[in-house]
C-alpha positions as CSV (number, residue, x, y, z in Angstrom):
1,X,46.5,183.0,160.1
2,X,49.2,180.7,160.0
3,X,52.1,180.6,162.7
4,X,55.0,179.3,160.5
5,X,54.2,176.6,161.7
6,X,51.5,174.0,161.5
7,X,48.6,175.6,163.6
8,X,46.1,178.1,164.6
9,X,47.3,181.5,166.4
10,X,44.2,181.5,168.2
11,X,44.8,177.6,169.7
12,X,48.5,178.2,170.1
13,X,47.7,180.8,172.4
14,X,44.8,178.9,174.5
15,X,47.4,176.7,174.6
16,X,50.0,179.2,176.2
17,X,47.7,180.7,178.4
18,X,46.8,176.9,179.6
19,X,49.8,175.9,180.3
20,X,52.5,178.1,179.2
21,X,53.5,175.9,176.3
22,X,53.0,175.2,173.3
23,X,54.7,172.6,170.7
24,X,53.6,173.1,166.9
25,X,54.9,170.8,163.9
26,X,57.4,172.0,161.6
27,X,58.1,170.2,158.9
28,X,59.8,167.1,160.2
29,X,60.8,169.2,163.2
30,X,58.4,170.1,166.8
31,X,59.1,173.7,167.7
32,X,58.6,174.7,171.5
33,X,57.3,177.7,172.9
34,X,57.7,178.7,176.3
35,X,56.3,181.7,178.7
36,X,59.0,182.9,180.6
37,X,57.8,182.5,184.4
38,X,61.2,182.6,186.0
39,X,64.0,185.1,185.4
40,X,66.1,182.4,184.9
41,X,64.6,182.4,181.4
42,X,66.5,186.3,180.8
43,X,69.7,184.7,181.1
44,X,68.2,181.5,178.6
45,X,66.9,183.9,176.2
46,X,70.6,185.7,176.4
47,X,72.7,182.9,175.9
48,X,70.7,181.6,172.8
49,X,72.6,180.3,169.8
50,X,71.9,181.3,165.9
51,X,71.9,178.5,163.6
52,X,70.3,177.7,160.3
53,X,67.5,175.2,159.7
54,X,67.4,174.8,155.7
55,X,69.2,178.2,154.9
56,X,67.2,180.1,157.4
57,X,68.2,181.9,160.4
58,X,66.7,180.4,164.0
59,X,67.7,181.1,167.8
60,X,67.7,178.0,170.0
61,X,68.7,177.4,173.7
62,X,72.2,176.9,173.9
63,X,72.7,172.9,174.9
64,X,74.0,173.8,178.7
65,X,70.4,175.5,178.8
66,X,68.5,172.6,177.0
67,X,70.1,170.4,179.7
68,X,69.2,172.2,182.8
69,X,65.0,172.7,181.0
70,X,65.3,168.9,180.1
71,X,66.0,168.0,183.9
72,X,63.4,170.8,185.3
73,X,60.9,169.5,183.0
74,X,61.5,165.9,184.3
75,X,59.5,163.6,182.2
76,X,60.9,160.2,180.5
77,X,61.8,161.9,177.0
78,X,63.3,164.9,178.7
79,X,65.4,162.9,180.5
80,X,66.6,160.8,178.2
81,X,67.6,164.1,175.9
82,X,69.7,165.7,179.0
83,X,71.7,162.1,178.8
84,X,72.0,162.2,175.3
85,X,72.7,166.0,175.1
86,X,75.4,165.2,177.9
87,X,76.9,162.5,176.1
88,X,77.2,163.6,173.3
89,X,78.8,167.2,173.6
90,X,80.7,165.7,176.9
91,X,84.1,167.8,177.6
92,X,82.2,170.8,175.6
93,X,79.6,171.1,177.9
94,X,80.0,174.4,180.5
95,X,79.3,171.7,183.2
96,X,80.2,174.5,186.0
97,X,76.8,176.8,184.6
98,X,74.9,173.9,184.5
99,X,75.5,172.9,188.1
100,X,75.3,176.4,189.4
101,X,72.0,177.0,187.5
102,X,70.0,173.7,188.5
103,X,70.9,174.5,192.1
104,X,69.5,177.7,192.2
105,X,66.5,176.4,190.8
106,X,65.8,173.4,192.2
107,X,65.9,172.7,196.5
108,X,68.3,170.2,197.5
109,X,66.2,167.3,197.6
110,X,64.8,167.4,194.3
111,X,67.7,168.2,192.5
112,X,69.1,164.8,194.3
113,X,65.9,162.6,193.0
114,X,66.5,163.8,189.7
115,X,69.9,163.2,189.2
116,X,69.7,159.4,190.5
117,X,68.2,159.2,186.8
């Protein structure tokens, strides 16, 4: 049975169960899916955003959400993506949400280590 995407249900979900993510190919694009472990994610899944990908109708995390997932996630790429993502929609950005948000979810001293970045 085939996801939509490129991949088995069956490994996407030994994946899931694993390590509560999964990314599967498609097309040219890598599609994420994600557990929701902290409540944090209810308010993510309620501020999603509908676009279209080649005529068809897709949620996605609004960018203020992307941001704070990219920093909580912490590795090289996701780092460089909050940059970018903060660069490039700068002055559009709810800055306020994304502050309030990482603070809640991170203790003080982390949330210092990864902003040096």
């Amino acid at each position: 049975m085939q996801l939509g995407c490129k991949g088995e249900v069956s490994s996407a979900i030994q994946e899931l169960r694993r390590n509560h993510f999964v990314a599967l190919p498609y097309g040219p694009f890598q599609v994420e899916v994600f557990l929701p472990l902290l409540s944090y994610h209810e308010q993510v899944l309620k501020r999603r955003v509908r676009r279209e990908v080649e005529g068809v109708p897709a949620h996605f995390v609004s960018p203020e959400d992307l941001v704070i997932l990219k920093m909580l996630f912490y590795r090289s790429k996701d780092l460089a993506d909050a940059k970018a993502i903060l660069v490039t929609l700068h002055g559009k950005l709810d800055t306020g949400y994304i502050q309030k948000n990482f603070e809640d979810l991170l203790p003080a001293e982390d949330r210092q280590r990864r902003c040096q970045h």
